[in-house]
C-alpha positions as CSV (number, residue, x, y, z in Angstrom):
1,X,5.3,-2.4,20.1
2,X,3.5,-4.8,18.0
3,X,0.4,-4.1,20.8
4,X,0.4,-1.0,20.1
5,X,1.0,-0.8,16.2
6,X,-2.1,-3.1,16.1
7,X,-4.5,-0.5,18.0
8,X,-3.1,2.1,16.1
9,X,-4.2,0.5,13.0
10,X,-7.8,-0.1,14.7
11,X,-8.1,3.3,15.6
12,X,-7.0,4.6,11.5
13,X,-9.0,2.0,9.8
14,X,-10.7,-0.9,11.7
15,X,-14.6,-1.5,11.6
16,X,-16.9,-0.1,13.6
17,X,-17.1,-3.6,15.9
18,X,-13.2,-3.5,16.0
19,X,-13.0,0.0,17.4
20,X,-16.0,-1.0,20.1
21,X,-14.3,-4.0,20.9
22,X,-11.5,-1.6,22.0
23,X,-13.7,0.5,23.7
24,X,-14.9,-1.8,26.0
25,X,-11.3,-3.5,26.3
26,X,-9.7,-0.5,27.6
27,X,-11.8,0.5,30.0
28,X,-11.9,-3.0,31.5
29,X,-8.4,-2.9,31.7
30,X,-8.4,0.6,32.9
31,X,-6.5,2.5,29.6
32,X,-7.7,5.9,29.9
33,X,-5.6,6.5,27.1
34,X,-6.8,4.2,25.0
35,X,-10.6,4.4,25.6
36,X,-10.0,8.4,25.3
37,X,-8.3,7.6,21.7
38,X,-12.0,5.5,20.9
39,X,-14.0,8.5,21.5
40,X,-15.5,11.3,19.2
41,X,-12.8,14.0,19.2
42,X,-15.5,17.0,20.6
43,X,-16.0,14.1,23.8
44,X,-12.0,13.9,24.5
45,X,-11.5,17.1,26.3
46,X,-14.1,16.8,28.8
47,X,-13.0,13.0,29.6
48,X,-11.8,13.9,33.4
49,X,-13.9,16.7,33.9
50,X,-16.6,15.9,36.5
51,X,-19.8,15.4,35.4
52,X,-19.4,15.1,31.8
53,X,-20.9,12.3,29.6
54,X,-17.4,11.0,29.5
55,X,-16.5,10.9,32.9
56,X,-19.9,9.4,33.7
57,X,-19.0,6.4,31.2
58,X,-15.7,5.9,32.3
59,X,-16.4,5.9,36.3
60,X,-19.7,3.2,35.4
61,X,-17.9,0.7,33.1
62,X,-15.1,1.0,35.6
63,X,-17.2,0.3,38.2
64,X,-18.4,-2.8,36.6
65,X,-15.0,-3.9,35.3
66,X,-13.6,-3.8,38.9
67,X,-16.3,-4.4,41.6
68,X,-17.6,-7.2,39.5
69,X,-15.3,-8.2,36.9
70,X,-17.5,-7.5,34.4
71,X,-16.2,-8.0,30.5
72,X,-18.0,-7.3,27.4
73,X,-18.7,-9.8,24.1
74,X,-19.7,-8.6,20.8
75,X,-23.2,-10.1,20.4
76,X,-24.5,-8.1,17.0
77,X,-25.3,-5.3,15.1
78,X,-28.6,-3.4,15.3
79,X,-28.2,-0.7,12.7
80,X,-25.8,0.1,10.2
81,X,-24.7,2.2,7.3
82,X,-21.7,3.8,6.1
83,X,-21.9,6.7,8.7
84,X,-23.2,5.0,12.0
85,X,-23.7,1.7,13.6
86,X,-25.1,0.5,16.8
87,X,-24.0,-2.7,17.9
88,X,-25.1,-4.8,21.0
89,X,-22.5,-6.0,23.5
90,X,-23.2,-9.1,26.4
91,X,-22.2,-7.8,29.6
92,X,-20.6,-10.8,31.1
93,X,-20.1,-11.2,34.8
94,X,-16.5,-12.6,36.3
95,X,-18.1,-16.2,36.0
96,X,-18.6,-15.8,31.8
97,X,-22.8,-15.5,33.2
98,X,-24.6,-12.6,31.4
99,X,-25.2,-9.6,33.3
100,X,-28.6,-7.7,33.0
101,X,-29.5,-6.9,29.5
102,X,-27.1,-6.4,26.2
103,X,-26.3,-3.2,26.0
104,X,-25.7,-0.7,23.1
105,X,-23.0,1.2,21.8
106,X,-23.6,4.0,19.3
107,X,-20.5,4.6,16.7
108,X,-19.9,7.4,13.5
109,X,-17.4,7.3,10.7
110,X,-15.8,10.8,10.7
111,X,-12.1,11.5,9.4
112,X,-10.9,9.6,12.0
113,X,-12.6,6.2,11.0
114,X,-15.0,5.0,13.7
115,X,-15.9,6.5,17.0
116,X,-17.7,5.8,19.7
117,X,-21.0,8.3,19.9
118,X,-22.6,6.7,22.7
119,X,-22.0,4.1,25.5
120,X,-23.3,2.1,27.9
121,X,-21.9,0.1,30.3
């Protein structure tokens, strides 16, 4: 319960790093729910649906998180204002090693607080 108040709270009013940070999080541990919930509302309805920008994100940072238990560390922010950020995450291999690049995640502020615009896994 206390799990789940916590994300709830993230999801109403945590910072754009705090809301990537469960992005990532979720789909390494595999909470469609969750990573659904992190999304732009117009994106949630097609998350599922082949072919879709959502599904494509989901099945490639699910690939990563389980062929090669990949995990993903907060390593800065690129851009910011009050309405979007992107931020840079370290892809980290099962070992803590970095894998390939750092890669960017795109977030707006909308009713909702944060969500995630763009990913990449």
């Amino acid at each position: 319960m206390h799990g789940e108040t916590k994300t709830s709270d993230v999801l109403r009013t945590g910072t754009a790093r705090e809301v990537a940070e469960l992005h990532y999080q979720a789909v390494v541990e595999g909470n469609l729910d969750l990573w659904r919930a992190t999304l732009k509302a117009d994106y949630r309805p097609m998350v599922g649906r082949r072919g879709s920008t959502p599904d494509f994100w989901w099945r490639t940072g699910r690939k990563y998180a389980t062929e090669y238990g990949v995990t993903y560390r907060f390593l800065r922010v690129d851009r910011a204002d009050e309405h979007r950020q992107k931020l840079f995450f370290e892809r980290l291999n099962a070992d803590g090693t970095p894998r390939g690049m750092p890669v960017p995640i795109h977030l707006v502020r909308g009713e909702e607080g944060w969500r995630v615009e763009m990913a990449t896994y």
